[in-house]
N, C-alpha and C positions, 0 to 999 in steps of 0.2 A: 557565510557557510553555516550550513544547519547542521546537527552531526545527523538527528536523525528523525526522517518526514516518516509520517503514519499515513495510511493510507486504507480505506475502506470505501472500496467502489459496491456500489446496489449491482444488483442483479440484472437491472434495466438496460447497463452497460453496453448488454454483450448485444439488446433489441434494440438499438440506436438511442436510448434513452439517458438520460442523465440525472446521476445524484452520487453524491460522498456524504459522507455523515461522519460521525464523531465516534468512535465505538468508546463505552465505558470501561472495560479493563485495559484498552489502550490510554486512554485519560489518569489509569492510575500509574502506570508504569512511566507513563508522561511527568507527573508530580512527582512519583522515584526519582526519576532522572533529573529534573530540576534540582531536587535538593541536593543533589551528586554534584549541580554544575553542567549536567548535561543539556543541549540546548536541544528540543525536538517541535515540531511542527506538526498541524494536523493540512493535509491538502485538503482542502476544502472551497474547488474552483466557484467563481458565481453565474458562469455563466456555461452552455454547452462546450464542449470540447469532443475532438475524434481522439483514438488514441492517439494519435501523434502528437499531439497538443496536450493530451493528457503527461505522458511521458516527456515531452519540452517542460510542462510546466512543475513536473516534479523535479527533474534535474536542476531547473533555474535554481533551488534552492542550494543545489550544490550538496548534497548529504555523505555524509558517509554509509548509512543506512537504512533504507527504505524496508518501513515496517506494515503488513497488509493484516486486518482483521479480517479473519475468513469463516465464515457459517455457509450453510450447505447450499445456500441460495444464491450465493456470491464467488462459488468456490472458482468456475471460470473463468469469472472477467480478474480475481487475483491470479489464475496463471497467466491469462493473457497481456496483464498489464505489468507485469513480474519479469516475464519472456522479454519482452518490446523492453524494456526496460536495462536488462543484461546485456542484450543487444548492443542497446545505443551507449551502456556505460557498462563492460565489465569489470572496474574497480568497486561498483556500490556492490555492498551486501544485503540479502533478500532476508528478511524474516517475516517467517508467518506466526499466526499466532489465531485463538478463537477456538472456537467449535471445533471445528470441522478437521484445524490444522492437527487437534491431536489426534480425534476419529477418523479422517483419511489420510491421513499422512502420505501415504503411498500414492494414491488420484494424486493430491499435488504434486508432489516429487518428481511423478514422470512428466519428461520432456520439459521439466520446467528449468 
């Protein structure tokens, strides 16, 4: 059990395309949390995934909370992968975080 998986899907996502990456202010609140004891994970698949696979493969880790780095270019495929995600587990907690999460606050919010 991880407490808490990061998650920063590309923009490609949502064009049938595939990439995660590592966001940098995610990697510092990552080393916060370590030193706390807290255990977090970056998803970081290596090979294609649809969301469905996307979302199996974040759960497998079991999290308490699934954390999305969001900039303007990424901002849908974190509500869609967020959404799909609530879905198939309403006990995780969603946090966003990034660019965009402070400047559109409200685009995410809805329906998500």
């Amino acid at each position: 059990m991880t407490d808490v998986v990061w998650v920063f899907p590309t923009a490609e996502l949502l064009a049938g395309g595939f990439e995660f990456t590592q966001g940098l202010g995610a990697s510092y609140v990552a080393g916060y949390l370590a030193e706390a004891g807290i255990q977090s994970e970056f998803f970081l698949p290596d090979r294609p995934m649809c969301i469905q696979e996307i979302v199996e493969g974040i759960l497998e880790h079991r999290p308490r909370i699934v954390g999305f780095t969001c900039w303007e270019a990424n901002i849908y495929a974190c509500r869609l992968v967020s959404a799909r995600l609530k879905a198939a587990d309403p006990s995780v907690s969603i946090v966003f975080g990034g660019s965009s999460a402070t400047h559109r606050d409200q685009l995410l919010m809805e329906r998500v």
